[in-house]
N, C-alpha and C positions, 0 to 999 in steps of 0.2 A: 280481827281485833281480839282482843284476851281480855280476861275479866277478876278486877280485884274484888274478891266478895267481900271485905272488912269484917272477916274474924279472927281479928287479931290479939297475938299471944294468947291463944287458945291452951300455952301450956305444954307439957310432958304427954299425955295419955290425950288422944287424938284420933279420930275415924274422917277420910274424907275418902266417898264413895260416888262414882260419877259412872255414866254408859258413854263412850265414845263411839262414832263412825268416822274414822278417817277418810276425806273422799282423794287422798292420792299418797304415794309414799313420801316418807320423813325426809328431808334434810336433815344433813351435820347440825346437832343440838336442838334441833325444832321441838317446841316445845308444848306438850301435852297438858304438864301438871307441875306447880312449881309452888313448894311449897319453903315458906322462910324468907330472906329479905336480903336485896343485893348488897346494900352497904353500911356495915359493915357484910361481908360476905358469909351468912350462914342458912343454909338450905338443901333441900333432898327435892330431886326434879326426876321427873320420866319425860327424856325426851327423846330424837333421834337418833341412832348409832353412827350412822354414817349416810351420805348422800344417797338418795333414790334406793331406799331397805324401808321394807316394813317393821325392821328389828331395832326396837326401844332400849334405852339403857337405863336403870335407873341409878343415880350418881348423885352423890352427894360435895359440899362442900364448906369450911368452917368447923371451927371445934374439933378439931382433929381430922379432920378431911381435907384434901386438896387435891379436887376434882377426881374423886376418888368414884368410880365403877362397881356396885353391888352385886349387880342382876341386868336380864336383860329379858323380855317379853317381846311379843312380834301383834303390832297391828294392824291388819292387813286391810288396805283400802274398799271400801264397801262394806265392810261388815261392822256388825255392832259386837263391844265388847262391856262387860264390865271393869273398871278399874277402880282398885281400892287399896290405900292406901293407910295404914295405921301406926302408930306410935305409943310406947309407954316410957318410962322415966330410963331405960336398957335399952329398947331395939326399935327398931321401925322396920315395917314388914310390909310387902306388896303384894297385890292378891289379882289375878287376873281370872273372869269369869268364876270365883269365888274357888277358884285353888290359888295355894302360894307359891310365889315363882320367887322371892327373896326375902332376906330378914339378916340384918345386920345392925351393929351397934349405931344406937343412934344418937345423932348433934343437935339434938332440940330445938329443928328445924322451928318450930311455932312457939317456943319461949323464949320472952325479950323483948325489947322495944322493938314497935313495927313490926314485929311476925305476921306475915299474913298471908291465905291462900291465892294462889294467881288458876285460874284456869287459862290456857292455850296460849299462856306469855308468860316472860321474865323480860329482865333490861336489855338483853344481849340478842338475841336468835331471834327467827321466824316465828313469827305468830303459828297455831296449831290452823291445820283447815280440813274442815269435816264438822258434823255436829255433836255438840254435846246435850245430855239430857240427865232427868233425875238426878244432879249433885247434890250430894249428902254430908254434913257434917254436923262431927258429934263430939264434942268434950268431951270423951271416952275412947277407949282401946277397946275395939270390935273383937272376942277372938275369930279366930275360922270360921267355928260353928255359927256363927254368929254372921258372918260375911256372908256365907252358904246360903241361911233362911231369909235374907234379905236377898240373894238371886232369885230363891225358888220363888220367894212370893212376890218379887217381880214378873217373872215369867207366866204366874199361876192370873194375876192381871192380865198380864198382856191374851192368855190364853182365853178368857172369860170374858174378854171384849172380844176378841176375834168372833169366838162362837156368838156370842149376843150379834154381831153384825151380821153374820153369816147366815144364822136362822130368821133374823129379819127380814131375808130376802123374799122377794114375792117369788111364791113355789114357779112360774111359768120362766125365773131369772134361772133356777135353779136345776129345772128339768128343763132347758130349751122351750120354744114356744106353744110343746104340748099344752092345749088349753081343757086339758084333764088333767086335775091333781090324783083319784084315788085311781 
């Protein structure tokens, strides 16, 4: 199932920032991230390229689009990625593990009646399958540097739990069942 989070018409200038794990390859149009509203027809989606690829397209339609192909990203089953996705009143840009894999003129996918974010659905295609985590949205236009620091200080968490779990291990977990720690 896919999920309307109700921010809608969020507008021109826009950050929606999600971690995906795909747990198998895309399908034709399956859909990851779909941002904008099917009918009338205006929205920017990252979904499948082609049957059984882990290679994403990101495509737009409406407002001068017509199913039109920007960019394209690869996500590869099992692993986790970040995806992010941004907009200003000019372009809408796509940021995968917080570098830019596209940026092209954009149809103000989230301005308008009914604008609204979909994660792992639209009206048409496959539901996404794999999990998603940390989705992010911001009535603002992230730039790069700004994507980036929201990686690293993801990462810099996830690393500072690891090690808090890790050190909390009983020392006889960590050195085998020698029952001398010094």
């Amino acid at each position: 199932y896919g999920l309307e989070l109700n921010q809608k018409n969020l507008g021109d200038s826009f950050t929606v920032s999600m971690w995906v794990k795909p747990d198998r390859t895309f399908a034709d149009n399956q859909c990851a991230l779909f941002l904008g509203y099917p009918n009338p027809e205006q929205w920017v989606a990252v979904s499948g390229k082609a049957n059984n690829s882990p290679v994403c397209k990101i495509w737009a339609n409406g407002n001068g689009y017509g199913w039109t192909g920007f960019g394209e990203l690869s996500l590869k089953a099992g692993n986790w990625y970040q995806l992010t996705v941004t907009g200003d009143s000019q372009n809408v840009t796509a940021y995968l593990d917080g570098k830019q894999v596209s940026s092209n003129k954009t149809n103000q996918p989230l301005t308008g009646t009914n604008q609204d974010v979909y994660i792992g659905a639209n009206n048409w295609d496959a539901e996404f399958t794999g999990l998603v985590d940390e989705v992010k949205v911001y009535a603002a236009d992230m730039t790069e540097d700004q994507v980036q620091n929201q990686d690293r200080e993801y990462f810099e968490q996830m690393l500072t739990s690891w090690m808090n779990d890790t050190l909390a291990l009983k020392p006889r977990k960590i050195l085998g069942e020698n029952k001398s720690v010094n």
